[in-house]
C-alpha positions in Angstrom: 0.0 0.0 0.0 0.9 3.8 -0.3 2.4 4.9 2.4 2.3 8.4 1.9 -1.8 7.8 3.2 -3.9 9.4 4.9 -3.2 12.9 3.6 -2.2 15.3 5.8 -5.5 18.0 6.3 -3.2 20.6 4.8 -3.3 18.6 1.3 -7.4 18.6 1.5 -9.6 20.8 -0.1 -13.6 21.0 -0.5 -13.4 18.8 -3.6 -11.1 15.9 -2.1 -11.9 15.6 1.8 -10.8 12.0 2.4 -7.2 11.7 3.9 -7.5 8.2 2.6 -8.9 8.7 -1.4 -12.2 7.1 -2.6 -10.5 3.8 -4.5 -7.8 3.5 -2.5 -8.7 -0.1 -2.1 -9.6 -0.6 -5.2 -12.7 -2.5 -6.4 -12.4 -6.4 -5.1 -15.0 -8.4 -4.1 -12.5 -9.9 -2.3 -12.6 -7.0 0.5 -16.7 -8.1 1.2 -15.6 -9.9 4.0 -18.1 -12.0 6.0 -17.6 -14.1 10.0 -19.9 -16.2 10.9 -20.7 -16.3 14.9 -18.5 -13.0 15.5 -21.0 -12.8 18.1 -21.6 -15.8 20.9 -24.9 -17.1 21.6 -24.8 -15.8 25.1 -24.3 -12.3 24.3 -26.9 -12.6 21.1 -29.5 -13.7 24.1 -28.3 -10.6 26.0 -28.8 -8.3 22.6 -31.4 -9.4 21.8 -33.3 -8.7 25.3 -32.0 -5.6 25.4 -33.5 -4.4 22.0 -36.9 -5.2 23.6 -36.2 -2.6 26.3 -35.3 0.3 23.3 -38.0 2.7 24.4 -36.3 6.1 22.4 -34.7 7.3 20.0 -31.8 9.5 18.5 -33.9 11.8 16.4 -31.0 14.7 16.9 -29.2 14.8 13.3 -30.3 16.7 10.6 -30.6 16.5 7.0 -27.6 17.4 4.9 -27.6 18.9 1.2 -25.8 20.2 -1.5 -27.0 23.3 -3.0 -28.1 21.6 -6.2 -30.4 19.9 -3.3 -28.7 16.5 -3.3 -28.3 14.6 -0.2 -25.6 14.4 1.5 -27.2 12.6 4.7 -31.4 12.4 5.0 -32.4 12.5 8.5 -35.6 11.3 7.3 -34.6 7.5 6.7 -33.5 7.3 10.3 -36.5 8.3 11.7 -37.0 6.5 15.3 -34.7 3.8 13.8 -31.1 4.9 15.7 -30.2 3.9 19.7 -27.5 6.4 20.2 -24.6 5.4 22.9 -25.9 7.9 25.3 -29.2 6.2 25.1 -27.5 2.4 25.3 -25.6 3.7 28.2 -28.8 4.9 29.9 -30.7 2.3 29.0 -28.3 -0.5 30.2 -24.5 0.4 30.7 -23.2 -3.5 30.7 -25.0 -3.4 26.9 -22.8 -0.2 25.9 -20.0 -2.2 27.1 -20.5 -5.4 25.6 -21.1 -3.6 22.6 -18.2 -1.9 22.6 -16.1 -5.4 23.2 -17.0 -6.5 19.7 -16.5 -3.2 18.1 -13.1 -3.6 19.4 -13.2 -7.1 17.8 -13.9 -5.6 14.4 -11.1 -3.4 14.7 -8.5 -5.7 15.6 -10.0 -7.7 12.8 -9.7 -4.6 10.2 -6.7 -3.6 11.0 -4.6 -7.0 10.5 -6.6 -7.1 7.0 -5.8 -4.0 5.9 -2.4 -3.4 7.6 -4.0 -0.3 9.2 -4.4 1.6 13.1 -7.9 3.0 13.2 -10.0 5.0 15.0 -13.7 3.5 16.3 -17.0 5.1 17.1 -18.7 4.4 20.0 -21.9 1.8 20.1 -25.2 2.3 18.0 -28.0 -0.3 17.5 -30.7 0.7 14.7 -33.9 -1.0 13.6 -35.5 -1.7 10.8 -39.3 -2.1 10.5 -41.9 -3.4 8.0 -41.2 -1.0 4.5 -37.9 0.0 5.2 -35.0 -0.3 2.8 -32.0 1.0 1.6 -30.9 1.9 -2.0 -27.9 1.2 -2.8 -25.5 4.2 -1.3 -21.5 4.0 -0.1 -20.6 5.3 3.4 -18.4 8.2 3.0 -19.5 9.5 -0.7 -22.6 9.9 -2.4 -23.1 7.8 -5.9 -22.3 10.6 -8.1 -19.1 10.5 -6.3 -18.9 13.9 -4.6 -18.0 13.6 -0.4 -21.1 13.0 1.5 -21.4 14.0 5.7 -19.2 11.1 7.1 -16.0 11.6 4.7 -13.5 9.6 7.5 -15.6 6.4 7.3 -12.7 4.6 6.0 -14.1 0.8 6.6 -16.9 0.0 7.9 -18.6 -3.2 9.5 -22.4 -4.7 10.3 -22.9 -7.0 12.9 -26.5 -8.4 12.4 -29.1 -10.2 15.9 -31.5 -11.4 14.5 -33.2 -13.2 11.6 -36.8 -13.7 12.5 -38.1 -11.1 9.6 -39.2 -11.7 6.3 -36.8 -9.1 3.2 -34.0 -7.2 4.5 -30.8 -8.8 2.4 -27.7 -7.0 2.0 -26.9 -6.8 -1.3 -23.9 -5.2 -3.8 -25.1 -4.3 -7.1 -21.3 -3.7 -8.3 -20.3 -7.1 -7.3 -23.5 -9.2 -7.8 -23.4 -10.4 -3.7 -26.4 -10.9 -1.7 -26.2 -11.7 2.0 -28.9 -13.1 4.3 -28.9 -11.8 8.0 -28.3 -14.1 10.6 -27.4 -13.9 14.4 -24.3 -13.3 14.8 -22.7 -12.7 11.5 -20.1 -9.6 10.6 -20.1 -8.1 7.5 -17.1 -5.7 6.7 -16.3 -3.1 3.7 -14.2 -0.3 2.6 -16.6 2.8 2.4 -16.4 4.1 -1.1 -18.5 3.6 -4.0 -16.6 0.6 -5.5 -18.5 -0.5 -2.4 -22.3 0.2 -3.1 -24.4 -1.6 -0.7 -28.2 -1.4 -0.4 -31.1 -3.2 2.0 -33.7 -4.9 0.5 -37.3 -3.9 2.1 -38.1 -5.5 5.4 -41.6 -7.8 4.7 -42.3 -8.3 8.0 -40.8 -8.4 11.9 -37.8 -6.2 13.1 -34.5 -6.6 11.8 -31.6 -5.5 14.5 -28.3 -4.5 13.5 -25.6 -3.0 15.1 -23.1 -0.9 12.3 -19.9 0.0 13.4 -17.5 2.5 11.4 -13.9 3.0 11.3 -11.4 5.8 10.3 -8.0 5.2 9.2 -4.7 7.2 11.5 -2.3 5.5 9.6 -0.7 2.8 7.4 1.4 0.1 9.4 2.9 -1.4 6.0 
């Protein structure tokens, strides 16, 4: 890999934000990465409990636009869908915690893969109902390419609870993959559009996921 990544902030400009350029990974499937049982049944059990106890939501961010009025980040789609960390913590601080362990899980993970030291967020759980879905969007540009609001979300990861709903696949149009959640699986990508990933609509029941996002600080090879 380059080593001369991430940029240093006095190399960016409104045009290029990302220390660590769109494409820097280039486009291999091969970097859809997917663990089975990252997360043990006894914790699952504990998750999943706790998601029955979710009685509020982050509602707090707003929408984001460009001037020609495309989106940068709709607040809309999130709606009463997003347990923020100061709500998990609230709500059950052993949770936040536990969380937090497999976050640290994925990083470790991410970081041997891509020889990199990164930077995670703290813990969010979100939920999606009957009728939602996801086109297909990256995590840290818009499709047309231009930034959109989370420009440092480098390589990102979904760890999935549940399975007891009807719809909801993960799927990337660019590399013709489809994924089924189940309890306890990971699923890990870089967060440029070479990376396009939508969600089927949910049919029926609650699908629980828990996304977790990572910067890059630097290259360790």
């Amino acid at each position: 890999m380059n080593s001369k990544y991430p940029l240093s902030y006095s190399e960016l400009n409104e045009e290029n934000p990302w220390r660590v350029p769109p494409g820097y990974f280039g486009n291999s499937s091969n970097n859809i990465r997917t663990i089975e049982n990252f997360i043990s049944v006894d914790d699952l059990k504990k998750l999943s409990s706790f998601t029955k106890k979710i009685n509020k939501w982050n509602n707090s961010y707003e929408t984001q636009e460009y001037e020609d009025g495309v989106s940068k980040y709709s607040s809309d789609l999130w709606y009463n869908r997003t347990c923020s960390p100061e709500i998990i913590k609230e709500i059950d601080i052993e949770i936040y915690n536990l969380i937090d362990l497999y976050i640290e899980k994925m990083k470790a993970t991410l970081e041997a893969q891509y020889s990199v030291r990164l930077k995670k967020r703290p813990p969010v759980v979100v939920c999606w109902r009957a009728g939602d879905f996801q086109v297909p969007h990256a995590d840290k540009q818009i499709q047309d390419g231009r930034p959109n609001a989370f420009i440092d979300y480098d390589i990102n990861s979904l760890f999935y609870l549940n399975d007891d709903f009807i719809g909801g696949d993960l799927f990337y149009p660019k590399h013709g993959i489809k994924i089924s959640p189940k309890p306890g699986l990971a699923v890990s990508h870089p967060g440029d559009i070479n990376y396009l990933h939508g969600v089927s609509s949910v049919l029926s029941g609650e699908r629980w996921v828990i996304p977790s996002f990572y910067t890059i600080e630097e290259f360790t090879s």
